[in-house]
C-alpha positions in Angstrom: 0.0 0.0 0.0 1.4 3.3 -1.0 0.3 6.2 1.9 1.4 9.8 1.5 2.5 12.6 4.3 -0.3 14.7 2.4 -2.4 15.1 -0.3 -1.1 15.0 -3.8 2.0 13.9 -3.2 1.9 11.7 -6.2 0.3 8.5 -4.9 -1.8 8.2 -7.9 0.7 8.2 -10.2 3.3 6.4 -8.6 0.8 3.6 -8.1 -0.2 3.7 -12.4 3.8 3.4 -12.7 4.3 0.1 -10.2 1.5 -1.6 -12.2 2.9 -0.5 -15.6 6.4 -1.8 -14.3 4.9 -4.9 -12.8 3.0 -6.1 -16.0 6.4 -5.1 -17.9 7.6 -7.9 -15.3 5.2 -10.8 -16.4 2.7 -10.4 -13.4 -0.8 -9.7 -13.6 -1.1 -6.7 -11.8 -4.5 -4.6 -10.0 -4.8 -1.0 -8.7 -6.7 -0.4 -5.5 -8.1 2.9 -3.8 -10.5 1.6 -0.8 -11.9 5.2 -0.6 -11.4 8.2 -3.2 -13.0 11.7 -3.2 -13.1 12.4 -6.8 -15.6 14.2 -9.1 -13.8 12.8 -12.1 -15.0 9.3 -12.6 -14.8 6.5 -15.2 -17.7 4.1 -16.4 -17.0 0.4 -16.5 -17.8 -2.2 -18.6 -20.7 -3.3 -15.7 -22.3 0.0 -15.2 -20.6 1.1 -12.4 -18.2 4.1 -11.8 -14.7 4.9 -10.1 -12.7 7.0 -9.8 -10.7 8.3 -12.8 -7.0 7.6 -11.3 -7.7 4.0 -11.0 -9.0 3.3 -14.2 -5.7 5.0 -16.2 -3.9 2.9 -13.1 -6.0 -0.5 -15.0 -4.8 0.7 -18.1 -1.6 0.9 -16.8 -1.6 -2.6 -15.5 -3.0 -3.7 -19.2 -6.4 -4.8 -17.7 -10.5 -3.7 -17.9 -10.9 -1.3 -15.1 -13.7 -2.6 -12.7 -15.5 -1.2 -9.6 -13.9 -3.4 -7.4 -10.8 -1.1 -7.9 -12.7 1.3 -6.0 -15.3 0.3 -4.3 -15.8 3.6 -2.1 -16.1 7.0 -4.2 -17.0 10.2 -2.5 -18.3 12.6 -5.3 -18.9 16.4 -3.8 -22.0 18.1 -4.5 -21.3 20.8 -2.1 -18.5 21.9 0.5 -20.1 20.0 3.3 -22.7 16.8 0.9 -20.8 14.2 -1.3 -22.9 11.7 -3.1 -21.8 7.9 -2.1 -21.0 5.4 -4.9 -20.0 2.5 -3.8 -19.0 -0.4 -5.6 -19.8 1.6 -8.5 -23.4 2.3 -7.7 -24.3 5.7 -6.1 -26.6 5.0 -2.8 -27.2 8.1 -1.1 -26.2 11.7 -0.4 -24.6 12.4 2.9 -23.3 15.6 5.1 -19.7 15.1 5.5 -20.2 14.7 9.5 -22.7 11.7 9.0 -20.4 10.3 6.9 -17.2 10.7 8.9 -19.4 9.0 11.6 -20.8 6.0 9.5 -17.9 5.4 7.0 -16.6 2.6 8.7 -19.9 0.8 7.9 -18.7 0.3 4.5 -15.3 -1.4 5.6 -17.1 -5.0 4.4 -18.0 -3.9 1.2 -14.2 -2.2 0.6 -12.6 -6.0 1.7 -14.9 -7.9 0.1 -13.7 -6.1 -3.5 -9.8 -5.8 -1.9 -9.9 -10.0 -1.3 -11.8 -10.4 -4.9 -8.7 -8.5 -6.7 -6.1 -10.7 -4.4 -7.6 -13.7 -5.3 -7.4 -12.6 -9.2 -4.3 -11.1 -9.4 -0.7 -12.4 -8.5 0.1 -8.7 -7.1 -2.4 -5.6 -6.3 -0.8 -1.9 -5.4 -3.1 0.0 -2.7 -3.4 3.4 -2.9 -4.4 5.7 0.7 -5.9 8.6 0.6 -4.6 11.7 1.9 -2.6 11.0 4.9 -2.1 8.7 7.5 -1.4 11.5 9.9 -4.9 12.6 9.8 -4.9 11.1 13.1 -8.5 12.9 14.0 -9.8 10.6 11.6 -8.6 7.3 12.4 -11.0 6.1 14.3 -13.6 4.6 11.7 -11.2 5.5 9.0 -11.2 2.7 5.7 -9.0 4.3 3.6 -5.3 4.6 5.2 -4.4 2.5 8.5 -7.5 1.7 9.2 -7.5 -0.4 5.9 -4.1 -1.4 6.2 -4.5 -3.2 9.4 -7.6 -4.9 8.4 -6.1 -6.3 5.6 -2.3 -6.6 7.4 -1.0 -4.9 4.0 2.6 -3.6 4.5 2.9 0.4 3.8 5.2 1.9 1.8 5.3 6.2 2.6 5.7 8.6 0.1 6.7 12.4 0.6 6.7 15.5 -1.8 10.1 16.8 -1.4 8.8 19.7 -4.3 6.5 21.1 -1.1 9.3 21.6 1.3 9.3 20.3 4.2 9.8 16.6 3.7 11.7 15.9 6.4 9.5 17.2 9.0 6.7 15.2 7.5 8.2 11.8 7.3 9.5 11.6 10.8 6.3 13.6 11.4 3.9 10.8 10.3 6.1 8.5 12.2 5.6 10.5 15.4 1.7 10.9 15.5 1.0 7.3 14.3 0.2 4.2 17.5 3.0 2.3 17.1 0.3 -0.4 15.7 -0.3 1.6 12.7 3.4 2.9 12.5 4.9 -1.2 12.8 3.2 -1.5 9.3 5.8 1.1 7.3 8.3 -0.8 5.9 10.1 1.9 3.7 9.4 5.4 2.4 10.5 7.4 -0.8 10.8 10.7 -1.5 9.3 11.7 -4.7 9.1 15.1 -6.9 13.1 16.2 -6.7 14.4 18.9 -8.6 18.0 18.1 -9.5 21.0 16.3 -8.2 19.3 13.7 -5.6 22.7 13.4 -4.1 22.6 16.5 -2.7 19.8 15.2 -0.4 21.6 11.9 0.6 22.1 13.7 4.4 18.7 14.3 4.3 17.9 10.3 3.5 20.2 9.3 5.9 18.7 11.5 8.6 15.2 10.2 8.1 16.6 6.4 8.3 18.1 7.2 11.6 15.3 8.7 13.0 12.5 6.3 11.9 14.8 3.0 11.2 13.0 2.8 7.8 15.0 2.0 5.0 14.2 4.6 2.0 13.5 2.5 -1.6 14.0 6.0 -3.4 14.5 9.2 -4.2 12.5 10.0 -7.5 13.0 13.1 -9.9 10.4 15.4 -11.4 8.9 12.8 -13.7 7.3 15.2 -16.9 5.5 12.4 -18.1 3.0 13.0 -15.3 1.6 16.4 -16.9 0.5 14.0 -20.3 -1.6 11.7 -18.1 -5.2 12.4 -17.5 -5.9 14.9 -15.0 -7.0 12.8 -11.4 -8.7 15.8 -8.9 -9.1 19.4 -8.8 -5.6 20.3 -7.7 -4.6 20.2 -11.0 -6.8 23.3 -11.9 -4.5 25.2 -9.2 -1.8 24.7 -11.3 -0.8 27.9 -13.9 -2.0 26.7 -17.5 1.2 26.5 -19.7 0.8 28.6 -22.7 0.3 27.5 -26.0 0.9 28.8 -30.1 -2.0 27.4 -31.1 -3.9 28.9 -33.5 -7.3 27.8 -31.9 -8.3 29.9 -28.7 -10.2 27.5 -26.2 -11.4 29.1 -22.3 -13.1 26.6 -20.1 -14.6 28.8 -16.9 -13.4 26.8 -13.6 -16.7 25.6 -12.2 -17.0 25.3 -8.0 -18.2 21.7 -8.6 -16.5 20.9 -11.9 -16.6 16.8 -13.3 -15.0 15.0 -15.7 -12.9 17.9 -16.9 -10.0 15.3 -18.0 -12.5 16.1 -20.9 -10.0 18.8 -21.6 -6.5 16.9 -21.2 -6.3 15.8 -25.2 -7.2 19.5 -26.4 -4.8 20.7 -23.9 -2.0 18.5 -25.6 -3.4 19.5 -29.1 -0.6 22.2 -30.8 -3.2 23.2 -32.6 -4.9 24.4 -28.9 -4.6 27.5 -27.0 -6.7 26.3 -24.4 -7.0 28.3 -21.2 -8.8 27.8 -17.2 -10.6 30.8 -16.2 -10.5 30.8 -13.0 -13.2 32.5 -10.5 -12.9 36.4 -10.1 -11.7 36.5 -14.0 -13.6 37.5 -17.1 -14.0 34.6 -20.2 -11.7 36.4 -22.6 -13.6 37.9 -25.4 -10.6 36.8 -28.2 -11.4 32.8 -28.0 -12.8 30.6 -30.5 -14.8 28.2 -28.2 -16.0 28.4 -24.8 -16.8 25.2 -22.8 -18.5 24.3 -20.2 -17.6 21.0 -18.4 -19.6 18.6 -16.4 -20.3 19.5 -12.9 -21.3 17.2 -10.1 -24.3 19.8 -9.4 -25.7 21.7 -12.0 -27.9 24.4 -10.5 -25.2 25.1 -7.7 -22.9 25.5 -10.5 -25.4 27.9 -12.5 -25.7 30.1 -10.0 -21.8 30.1 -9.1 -21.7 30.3 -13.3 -23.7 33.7 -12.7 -22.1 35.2 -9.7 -18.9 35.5 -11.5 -20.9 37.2 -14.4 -19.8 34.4 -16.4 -23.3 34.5 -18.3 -22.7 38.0 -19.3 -19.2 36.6 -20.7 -21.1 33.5 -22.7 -23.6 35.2 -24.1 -22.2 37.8 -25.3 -19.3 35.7 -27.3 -22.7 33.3 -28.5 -24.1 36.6 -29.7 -20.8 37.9 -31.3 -20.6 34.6 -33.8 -18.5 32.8 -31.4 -19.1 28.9 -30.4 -20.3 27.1 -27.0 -20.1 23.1 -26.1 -21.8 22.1 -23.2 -20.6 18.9 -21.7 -22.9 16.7 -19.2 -23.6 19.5 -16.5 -22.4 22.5 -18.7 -24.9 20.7 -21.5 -27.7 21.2 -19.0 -27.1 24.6 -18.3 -27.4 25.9 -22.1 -30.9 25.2 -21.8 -33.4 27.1 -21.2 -34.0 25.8 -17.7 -32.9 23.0 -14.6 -35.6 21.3 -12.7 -34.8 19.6 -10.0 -38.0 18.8 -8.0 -36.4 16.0 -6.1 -33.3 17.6 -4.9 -31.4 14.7 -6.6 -28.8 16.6 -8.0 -28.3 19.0 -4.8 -31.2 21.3 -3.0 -34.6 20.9 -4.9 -35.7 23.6 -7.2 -35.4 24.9 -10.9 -32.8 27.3 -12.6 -32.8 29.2 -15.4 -30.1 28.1 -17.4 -28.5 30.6 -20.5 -30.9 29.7 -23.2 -28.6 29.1 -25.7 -30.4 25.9 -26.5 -34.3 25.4 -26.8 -34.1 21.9 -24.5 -34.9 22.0 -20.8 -33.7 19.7 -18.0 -35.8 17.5 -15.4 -33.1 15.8 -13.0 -34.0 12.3 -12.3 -33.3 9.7 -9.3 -31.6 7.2 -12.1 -27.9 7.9 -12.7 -27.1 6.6 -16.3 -23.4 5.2 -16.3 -22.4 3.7 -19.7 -19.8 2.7 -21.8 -20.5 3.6 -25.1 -19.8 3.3 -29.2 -21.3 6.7 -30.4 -21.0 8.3 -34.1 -21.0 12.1 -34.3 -23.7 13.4 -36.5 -21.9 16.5 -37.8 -18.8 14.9 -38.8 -19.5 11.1 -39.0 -16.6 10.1 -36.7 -16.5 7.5 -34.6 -16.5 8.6 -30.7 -15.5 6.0 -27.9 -16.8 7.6 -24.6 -18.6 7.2 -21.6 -22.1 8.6 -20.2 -22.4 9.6 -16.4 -25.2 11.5 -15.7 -28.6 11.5 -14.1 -31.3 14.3 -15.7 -33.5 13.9 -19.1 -33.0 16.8 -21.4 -35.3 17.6 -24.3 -36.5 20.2 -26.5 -36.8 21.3 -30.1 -33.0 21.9 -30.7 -32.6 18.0 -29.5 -33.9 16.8 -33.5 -30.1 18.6 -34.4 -28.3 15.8 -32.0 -24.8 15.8 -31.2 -24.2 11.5 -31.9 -26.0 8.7 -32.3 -25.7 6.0 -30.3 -27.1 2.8 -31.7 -30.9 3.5 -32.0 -31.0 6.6 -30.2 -29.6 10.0 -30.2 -28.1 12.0 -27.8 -27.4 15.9 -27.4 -28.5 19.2 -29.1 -27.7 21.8 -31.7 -28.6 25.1 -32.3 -29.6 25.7 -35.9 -26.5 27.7 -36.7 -24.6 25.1 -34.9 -22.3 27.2 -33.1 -24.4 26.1 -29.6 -23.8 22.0 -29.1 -24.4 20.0 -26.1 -23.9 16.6 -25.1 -23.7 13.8 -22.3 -20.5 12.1 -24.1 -17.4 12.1 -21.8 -14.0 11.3 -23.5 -15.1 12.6 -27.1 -11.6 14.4 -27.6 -10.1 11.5 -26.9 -10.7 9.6 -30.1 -8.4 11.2 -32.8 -10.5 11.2 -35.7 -13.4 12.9 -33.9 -11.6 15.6 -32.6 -9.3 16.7 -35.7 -12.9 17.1 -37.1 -14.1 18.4 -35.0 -11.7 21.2 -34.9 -11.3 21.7 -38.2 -14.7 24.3 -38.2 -11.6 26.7 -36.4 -9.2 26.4 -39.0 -7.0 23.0 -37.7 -5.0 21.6 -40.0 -6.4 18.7 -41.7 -3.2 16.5 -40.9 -4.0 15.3 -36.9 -1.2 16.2 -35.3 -1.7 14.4 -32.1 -2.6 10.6 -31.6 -3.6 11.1 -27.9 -4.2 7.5 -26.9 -0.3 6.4 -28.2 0.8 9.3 -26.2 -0.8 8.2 -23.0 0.7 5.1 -23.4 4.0 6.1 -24.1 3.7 8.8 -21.1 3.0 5.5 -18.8 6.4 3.9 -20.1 8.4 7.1 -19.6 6.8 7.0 -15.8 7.8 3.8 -15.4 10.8 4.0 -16.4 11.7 7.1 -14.0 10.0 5.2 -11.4 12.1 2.3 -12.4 15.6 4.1 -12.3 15.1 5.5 -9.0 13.4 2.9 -6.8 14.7 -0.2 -5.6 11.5 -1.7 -7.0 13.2 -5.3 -6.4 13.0 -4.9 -2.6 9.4 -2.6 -3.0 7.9 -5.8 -4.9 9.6 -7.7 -2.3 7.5 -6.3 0.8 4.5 -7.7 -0.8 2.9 -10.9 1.1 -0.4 -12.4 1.0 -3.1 -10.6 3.3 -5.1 -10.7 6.0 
């Protein structure tokens, strides 16, 4: 099980790099994440949903991802209400503070999936969440030590040198642990350096003295990392890096955004400027496209959407000739309205959306979550995606769909067909769809990215980092059979 001193410390990641290195080595090879707090999600093959950093950690490992791999998924609707999925199917919403109190209530469900993986796979990476050092929590906790002990899986601790402070949180974590919990570390590594790693050898040797725990590694700034999907919203904290592309692309940074690893393959696309807008900043008037992701509660978002004047900023660039793509959530809020009778999709009532499309919302109780073959209608490309969603959109501008999938249709256009919404995640993931796609801006008619053989070859280069710098020989060696 890889733990961290803290939050994004690169747990995710380093675990999608053991399971790439570990299939490299013959073995069949699972991700695990007992509990993840995540509003970008993946659909599987069975209808269920996890997280989105354990299904690239499946593809990693060369296998289908499944709901097992994450049988606990915390999805925030609000800063205090997440919506529970677990093992894949969403049961309930719950204030934070009831679920804090009831959480370990679902311990049975997270080792029932943990012992199905183990008896599948010769070898299965466990990734915590947060920190271990959250000793406030650990009480009922499932998803560090509380986990670990359950399952008597040996701990391996990782700490973000790039932070600062790594020392103090290594040792730290030792410190503040029972000795119980503690007795499970068997090694720690130090990712995210800048440099010459020798120059922190006193620094290794200092934490081994102080803790007795050998350290498996000191790993570098990996840039293969930033051409993986995005896993959380920490990512949006980062500065965008700047682009030459021709096509202008601003995304406004919703306070309950979803699925925006939507964006990762146009981010990577030279032919892309594409831009956050974060909150307190005006949609630039100079872009091409403005698009609004998927959101994990659509009239919270609309009126956050408005109280950053946002709507002014849409609008007017719909009004000016400019184009708009709703996706999921943002779909819905190009309507003309959100009903939410129910309180479903957060607290009950009905929003007027930006009438850029003639198709209203009514939020249902049934979440669609599908894997799905879809054809776009405007261009006739083939799209591979993924629907997660609950709410039933129609209206007139719904007989100008945005694919077909199978029998049905799915999505809207507005009859100049500079407005589109749709329900499909992962469109711009499929090559052919997007070049198309962009090609109403003025791309080049030569794609100039093949997204999925960079993702791939992104996982090799992290493995390979990971390889160079970790004694993975003696990290494979802590494994042992559980419980």
């Amino acid at each position: 099980m890889l733990q961290g001193t803290g939050s994004d410390v690169g747990k995710s990641v380093l675990t999608a790099a053991l399971c790439r290195i570990a299939k490299r080595r013959g073995l069949s090879v699972a991700p695990f994440k007992p509990q993840n707090m995540s509003n970008n999600a993946m659909a599987c093959r069975d209808g269920g949903e996890i997280g989105r950093a354990q299904a690239l950690q499946a593809r990693a490992a060369g296998i289908e991802p499944n709901t097992d791999m994450n049988p606990v998924l915390l999805k925030p609707q609000t800063d205090r209400a997440a919506q529970i999925v677990v093992q894949g199917k969403a049961l309930t919403t719950m204030e934070a503070a009831d679920y804090m109190a009831k959480r370990d209530t679902l311990m049975d469900a997270v080792l029932e999936s943990f012992t199905r993986l183990t008896e599948a796979y010769d070898l299965v990476f466990v990734e915590g969440a947060g920190s271990p050092a959250e000793v406030n929590l650990r009480a009922r906790d499932i998803a560090n030590m509380g986990f670990a002990r359950r399952a008597n899986v040996p701990v391996c601790l990782i700490g973000d040198i790039d932070k600062g402070g790594v020392i103090a949180s290594v040792v730290g974590t030792q410190t503040v642990l029972a000795p119980e919990d503690a007795a499970l570390i068997n090694g720690f590594v130090i990712n995210k350096f800048r440099g010459d790693p020798r120059l922190f050898d006193d620094g290794v040797t200092f934490i081994e003295d102080r803790t007795k725990w050998p350290c498996l590694g000191v790993i570098p700034w990996l840039h293969a990392t930033a051409k993986l999907p995005s896993e959380d919203a920490v990512v949006l904290q980062r500065p965008t890096v700047p682009n030459a592309g021709q096509i202008k692309i601003a995304a406004p940074m919703l306070s309950r955004m979803a699925n925006f690893d939507d964006a990762d393959p146009l981010k990577l696309e030279p032919n892309v400027d594409f831009q956050w807008v974060p909150p307190g900043k005006p949609i630039p008037r100079d872009v091409d496209l403005i698009i609004l992701f998927g959101t994990k509660s659509t009239i919270g978002d609309l009126v956050f959407l408005k109280g950053q004047n946002w709507h002014h900023d849409i609008i007017a660039h719909a009004n000016a000739g400019g184009h708009v793509l709703g996706i999921c959530g943002g779909y819905q809020m190009l309507g003309r309205a959100v009903h939410d009778p129910d309180g479903v999709d957060g607290a009950p009532g009905t929003a007027e959306g930006l009438n850029l499309l003639n198709v209203e919302t009514v939020m249902s109780g049934t979440k669609q979550v599908a894997q799905v073959q879809a054809t776009s209608i405007e261009t006739g490309a083939p799209i591979e995606g993924y629907e997660i969603h609950i709410g039933d959109t129609s209206g007139s501008d719904c007989v100008r769909p945005f694919s077909r999938i199978g029998a049905r249709t799915e999505g809207a256009r507005s009859r100049s067909g500079r407005i589109q919404g749709t329900y499909l995640h992962g469109a711009f993931a499929n090559d052919a769809f997007r070049q198309a796609w962009l090609n109403r801006f003025g791309a080049p008619e030569t794609a100039a990215l093949n997204y999925e053989a960079l993702v791939e070859l992104a996982l090799d280069e992290l493995a390979d980092g990971v390889e160079s710098a970790v004694d993975i020989d003696a990290l494979f060696g802590l494994a042992r059979t559980p419980f």
